[in-house]
N, C-alpha and C positions, 0 to 999 in steps of 0.2 A: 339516697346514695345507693340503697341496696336495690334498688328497684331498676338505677341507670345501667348498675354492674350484670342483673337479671339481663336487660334487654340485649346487651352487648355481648354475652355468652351464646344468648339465643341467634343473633344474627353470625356470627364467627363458626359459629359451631358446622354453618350449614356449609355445600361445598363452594370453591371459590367461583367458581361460571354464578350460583345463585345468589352470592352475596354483592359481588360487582351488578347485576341485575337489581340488588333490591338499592344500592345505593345511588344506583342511576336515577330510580324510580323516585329517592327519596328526596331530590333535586342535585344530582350529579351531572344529570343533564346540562345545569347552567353552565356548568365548563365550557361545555362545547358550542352553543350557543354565543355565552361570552365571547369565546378564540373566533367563529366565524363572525362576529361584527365586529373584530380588532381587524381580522383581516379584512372586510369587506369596507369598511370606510377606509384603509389605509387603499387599496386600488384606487376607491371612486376620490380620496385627496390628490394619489398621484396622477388620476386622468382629469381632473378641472387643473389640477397646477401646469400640467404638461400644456392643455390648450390655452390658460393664461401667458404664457411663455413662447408661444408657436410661434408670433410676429413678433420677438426680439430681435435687435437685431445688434450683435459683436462688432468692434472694433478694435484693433492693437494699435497701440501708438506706441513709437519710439521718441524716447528721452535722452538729449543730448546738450549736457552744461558744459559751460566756458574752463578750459584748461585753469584759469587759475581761480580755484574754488575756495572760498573760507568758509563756508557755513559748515557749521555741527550739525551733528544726528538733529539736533532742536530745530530745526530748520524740516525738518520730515514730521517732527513730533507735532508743527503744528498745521502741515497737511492732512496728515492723518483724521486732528481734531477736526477738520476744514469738512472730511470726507464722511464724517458722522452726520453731516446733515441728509443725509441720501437715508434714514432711518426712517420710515413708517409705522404707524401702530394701526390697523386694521382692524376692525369690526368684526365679530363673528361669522355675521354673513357675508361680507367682503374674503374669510380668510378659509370658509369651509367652501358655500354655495358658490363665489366666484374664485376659485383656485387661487387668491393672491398668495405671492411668492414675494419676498424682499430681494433686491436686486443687489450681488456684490460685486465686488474688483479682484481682480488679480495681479496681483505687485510680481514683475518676471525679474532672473539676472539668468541670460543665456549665453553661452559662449558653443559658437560654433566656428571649428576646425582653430580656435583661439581667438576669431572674433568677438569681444565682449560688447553686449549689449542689453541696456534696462531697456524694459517694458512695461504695459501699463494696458491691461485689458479690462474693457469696459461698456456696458449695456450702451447704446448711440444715446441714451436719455438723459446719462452722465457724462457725457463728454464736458459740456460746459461747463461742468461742475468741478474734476479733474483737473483740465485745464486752467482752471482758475485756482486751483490750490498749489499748483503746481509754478505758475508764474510770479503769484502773490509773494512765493519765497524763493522763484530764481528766474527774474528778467528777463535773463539774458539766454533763457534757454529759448534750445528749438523744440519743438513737438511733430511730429510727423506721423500721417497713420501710414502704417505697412501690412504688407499680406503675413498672414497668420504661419509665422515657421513651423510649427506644428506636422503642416501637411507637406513637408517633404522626406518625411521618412514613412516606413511602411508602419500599419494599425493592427494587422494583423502577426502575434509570434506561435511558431516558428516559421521563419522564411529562409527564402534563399540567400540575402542580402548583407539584411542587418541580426543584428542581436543586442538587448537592450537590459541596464538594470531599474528597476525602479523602488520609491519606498518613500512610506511619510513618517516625519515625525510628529512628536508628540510630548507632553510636559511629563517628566519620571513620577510628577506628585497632583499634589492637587492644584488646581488652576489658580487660587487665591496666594499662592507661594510665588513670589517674582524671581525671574532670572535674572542673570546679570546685565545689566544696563551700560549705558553710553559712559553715563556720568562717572563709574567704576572704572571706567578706563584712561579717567585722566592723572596726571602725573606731575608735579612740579618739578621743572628745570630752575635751577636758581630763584628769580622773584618771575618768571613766567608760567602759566599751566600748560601743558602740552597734552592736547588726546591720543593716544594711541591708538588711531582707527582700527575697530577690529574689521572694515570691510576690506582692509587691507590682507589680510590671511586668507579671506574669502574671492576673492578676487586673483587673488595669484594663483588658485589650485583650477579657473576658468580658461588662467591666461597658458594653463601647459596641455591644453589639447590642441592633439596634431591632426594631421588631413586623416579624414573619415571619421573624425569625434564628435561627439558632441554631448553637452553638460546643460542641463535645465537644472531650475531653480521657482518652483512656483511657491508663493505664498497668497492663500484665497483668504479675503475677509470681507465679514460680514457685520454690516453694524443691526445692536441687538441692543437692546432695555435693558433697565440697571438689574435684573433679577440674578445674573450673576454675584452681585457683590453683595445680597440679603444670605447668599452662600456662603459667599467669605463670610462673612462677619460672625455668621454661627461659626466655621471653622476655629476664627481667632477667638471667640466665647468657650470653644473646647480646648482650645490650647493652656487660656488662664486659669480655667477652673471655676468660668464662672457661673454662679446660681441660677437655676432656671428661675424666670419672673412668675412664674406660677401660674395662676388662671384656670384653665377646665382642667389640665391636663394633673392637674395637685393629685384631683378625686383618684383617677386611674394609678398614678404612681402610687398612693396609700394601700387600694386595693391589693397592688400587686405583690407592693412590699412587707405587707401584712404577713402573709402564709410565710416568709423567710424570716422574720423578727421570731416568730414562735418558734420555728425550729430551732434556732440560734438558742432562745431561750429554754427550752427543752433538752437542747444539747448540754447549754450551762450546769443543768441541775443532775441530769446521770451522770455527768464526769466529774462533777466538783469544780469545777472551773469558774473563775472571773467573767463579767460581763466582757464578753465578745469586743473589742476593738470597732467594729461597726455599727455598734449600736451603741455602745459610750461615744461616738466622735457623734453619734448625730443627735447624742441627747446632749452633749453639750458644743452649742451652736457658739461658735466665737464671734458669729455678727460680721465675717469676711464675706463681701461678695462675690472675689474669685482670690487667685492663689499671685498675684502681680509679682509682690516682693519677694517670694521664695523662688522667682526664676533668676534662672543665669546669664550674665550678660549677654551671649549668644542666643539666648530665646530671645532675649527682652530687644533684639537688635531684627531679627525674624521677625518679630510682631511689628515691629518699626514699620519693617518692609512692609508685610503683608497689607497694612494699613494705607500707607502710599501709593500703593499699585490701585488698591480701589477707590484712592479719591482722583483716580483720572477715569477719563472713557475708555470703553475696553472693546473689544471686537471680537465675534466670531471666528476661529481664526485653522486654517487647515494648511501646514508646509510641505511641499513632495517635491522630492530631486529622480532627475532621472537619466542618465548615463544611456548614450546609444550611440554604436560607433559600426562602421561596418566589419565583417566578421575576421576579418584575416587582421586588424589592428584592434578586435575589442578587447580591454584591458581594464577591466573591472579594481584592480587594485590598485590601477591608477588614479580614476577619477571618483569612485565610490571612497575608497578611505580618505580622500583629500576633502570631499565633499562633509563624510561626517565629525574628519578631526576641527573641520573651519568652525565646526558645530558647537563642540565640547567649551570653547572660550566665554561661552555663554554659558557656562556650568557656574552654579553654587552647589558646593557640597551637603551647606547646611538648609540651605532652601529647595533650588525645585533646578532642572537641568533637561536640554532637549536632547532627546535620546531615538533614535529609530525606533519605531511602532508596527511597523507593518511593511513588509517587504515581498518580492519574488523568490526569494529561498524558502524548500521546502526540505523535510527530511521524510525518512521511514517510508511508507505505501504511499504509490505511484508516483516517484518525486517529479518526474519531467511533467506528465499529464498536468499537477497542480501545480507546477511553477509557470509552467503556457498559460494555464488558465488565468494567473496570477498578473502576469506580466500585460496579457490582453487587459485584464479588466483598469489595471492603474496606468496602460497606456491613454485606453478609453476615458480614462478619468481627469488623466493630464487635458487632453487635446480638447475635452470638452468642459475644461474648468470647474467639475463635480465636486463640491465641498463632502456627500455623507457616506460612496465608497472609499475602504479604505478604513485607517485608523479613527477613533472617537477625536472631531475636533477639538480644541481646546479654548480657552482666554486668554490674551494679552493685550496690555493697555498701547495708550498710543507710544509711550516712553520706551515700551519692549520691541514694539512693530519697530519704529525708527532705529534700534539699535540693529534689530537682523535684517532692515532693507534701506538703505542710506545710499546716496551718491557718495564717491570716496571725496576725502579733502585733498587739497593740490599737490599734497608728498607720498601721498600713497602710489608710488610709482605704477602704471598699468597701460603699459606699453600701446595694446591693441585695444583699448576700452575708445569706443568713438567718443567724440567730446565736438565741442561748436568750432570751426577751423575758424573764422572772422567774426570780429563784432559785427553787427548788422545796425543799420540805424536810419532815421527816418527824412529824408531829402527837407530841405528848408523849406520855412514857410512862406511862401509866396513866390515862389518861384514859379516863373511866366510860361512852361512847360507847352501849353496848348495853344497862346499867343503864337509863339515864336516856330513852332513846329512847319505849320502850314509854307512858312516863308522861305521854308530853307532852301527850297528846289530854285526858286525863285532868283535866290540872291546869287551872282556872279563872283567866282573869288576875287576878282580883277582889281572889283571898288576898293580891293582893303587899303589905306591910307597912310603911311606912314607921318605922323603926326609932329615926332620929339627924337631923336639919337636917344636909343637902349627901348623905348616904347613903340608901341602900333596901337592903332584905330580899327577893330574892324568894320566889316559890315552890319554887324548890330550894334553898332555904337561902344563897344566892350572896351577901353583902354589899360592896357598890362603891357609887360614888363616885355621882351622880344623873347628872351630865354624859354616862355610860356606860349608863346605863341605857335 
């Protein structure tokens, strides 16, 4: 020890230019070496993933269900599940040497000038796939692809035109904590359950933009491996207090705790003092292996949850709204605070709640310059569906995804929300269509027959009623 204290006096002593010099020399170096192959594989990941990605190709499609809708959020919740099979698991050299990239969606609700409308963007690989999740649980929908709204307002701020807010949210806690759900919304009338759609609150604050407004609503996910929920579970193991299983890790915690057991004991005997509380509780071991029963119903109801959320599929998941209206009607406390109050319904207090993350307000040095900056970069991000600028994604399972992206149910009044205007349905079977066509030039109206009083004959032998004729 006195030898270590020796050499460490000897190097301190000398001045600071020579001692940064001698600790470089002594491999301080690796730093920087380290820092340049973090950054230099992170370039050569982003240019194979960029040309992995060059010949994707995008499509938006518009989604449009029949005015009278029954289905519940559950009905999305198992789209959702539907759209977990677009997951991959990649090989090292598939994920470094060939750029692969997993391919996501973006789940839209836009209201422009008060027109409401769901969207549904998607790599052309997934279409099939989409579409099939999507019919499986509603029929009688239409699907349509459409040009990308996106690009009718301006990309670059400040301009002459428009002015825009933008912002993502984000989970207040930790991702293993679930928000509130569909199922929490429902309510008993007499011997009936009734839900209380919450896309109902969200959807009204779409429906009050006027000429020159406009209200986006993206939510991007990504399907990803259970290695999220090996997180939760530790989370929920720190909540109960429960015992580490032991294994290598025993040796290092003895070590460490060794040098603190002595002081403690050391301390005991210059002040006179009883064995320390921490080392009486760990010498005597009650054989508990976490703390279950001493929590409080409202823990013990949290863990409930925390446990439900992970025994579903969960998704990569990134939300950003963005408010753009042109300049002489933009009215940011219109459609921003309507935006994040529809948000808060989805709070648990005692759990986990969405909360803005990241936005275009800036305070203190240079606010406009960083708020342009701001506003460019998450416009850029919107229009080009970027899950990692912007706030740190988050998790949420499919049960959470369906509760903040749902077609509303048929009471959710929403005036301008497009919806299917006619059943559509498929002309009978066997009908002589190509037979009969050829002939029609052909046939004289003259021949038609008058057969029976109240009936006719026609020219293709058709017999009905006159009234129809």
């Amino acid at each position: 020890m006195d030898q270590v204290l020796d050499i460490a006096q000897t190097i301190f002593s000398q001045p600071a230019a020579k001692i940064i010099l001698d600790l470089f020399a002594i491999g301080g170096y690796l730093i920087f070496v380290w820092l340049f192959l973090y950054v230099a594989i992170g370039f050569y990941r982003d240019y194979r993933e960029n040309k992995y990605t060059a010949d994707w190709k995008w499509i938006v499609l518009a989604i449009d269900i029949p005015p009278l809708n029954v289905q519940t959020p559950k009905a999305i919740e198992q789209m959702f599940s539907h759209l977990a099979g677009a997951f991959e698991s990649p090989n090292i050299a598939d994920a470094f040497r060939g750029g692969y990239k997993q391919r996501w969606f973006s789940f839209e609700i836009i209201s422009i000038e008060g027109y409401t409308q769901f969207l549904v963007r998607t790599e052309e690989t997934y279409r099939d796939l989409v579409e099939a999740s999507i019919y499986a649980q509603y029929p009688e929908a239409e699907i349509t692809e459409v040009e990308d709204y996106v690009n009718t307002v301006p990309s670059t701020y400040p301009n002459d035109t428009h002015d825009i807010w933008a912002g993502d949210f984000g989970l207040a806690e930790d991702d293993a904590y679930p928000i509130r759900n569909y199922r929490e919304f429902e309510h008993s009338i007499s011997k009936d359950t009734v839900l209380k759609d919450p896309m109902g609150a969200v959807l009204e604050n779409f429906s009050r933009m006027g000429p020159g407004e406009q209200l986006w609503l993206q939510i991007l996910i990504e399907p990803i491996d259970n290695g999220w929920k090996e997180k939760a579970i530790k989370k929920i193991k720190e909540l109960i207090g429960e015992k580490s299983s032991g294994g290598g890790n025993k040796y290092v915690d003895a070590m460490l705790g060794a040098p603190i057991k002595l002081l403690e004991g050391v301390g005991d005997q210059v002040f006179g003092r009883e064995e320390s509380e921490s080392s009486s509780s760990s010498d005597r071991d009650d054989g508990e292996q976490n703390k279950l029963r001493y929590l409080t119903p409202g823990q013990t109801k949290v863990i409930e949850a925390m446990e439900e959320k992970i025994s579903l599929i969960g998704f990569k998941t990134k939300m950003r709204g963005v408010y753009v209206a042109r300049k002489e009607v933009f009215r940011p406390s219109r459609g921003v605070s309507g935006l994040i109050g529809s948000m808060t319904q989805f709070n648990v207090p005692t759990s986990n709640s969405i909360v803005p993350k990241y936005g275009v307000g800036t305070s203190y040095f240079f606010k406009d310059m960083r708020s342009n900056a701001k506003k460019n970069l998450m416009m850029s991000a919107y229009k080009k569906r970027k899950i990692k600028p912007g706030a740190t994604p988050f998790v949420l399972n499919v049960v959470e995804l369906a509760t903040v992206w749902h077609f509303p149910m048929s009471h959710v009044k929403t005036p301008m929300l497009q919806k299917v205007e006619t059943k559509q349905s498929e002309p009978p079977i066997g009908l002589p269509i190509e037979r009969l066509a050829p002939q029609v030039w052909d046939v004289p109206v003259e021949k038609e027959i008058v057969k029976e009083p109240g009936t006719h004959t026609d020219a293709y032998g058709y017999t009905g009623d006159m009234k129809f004729g």
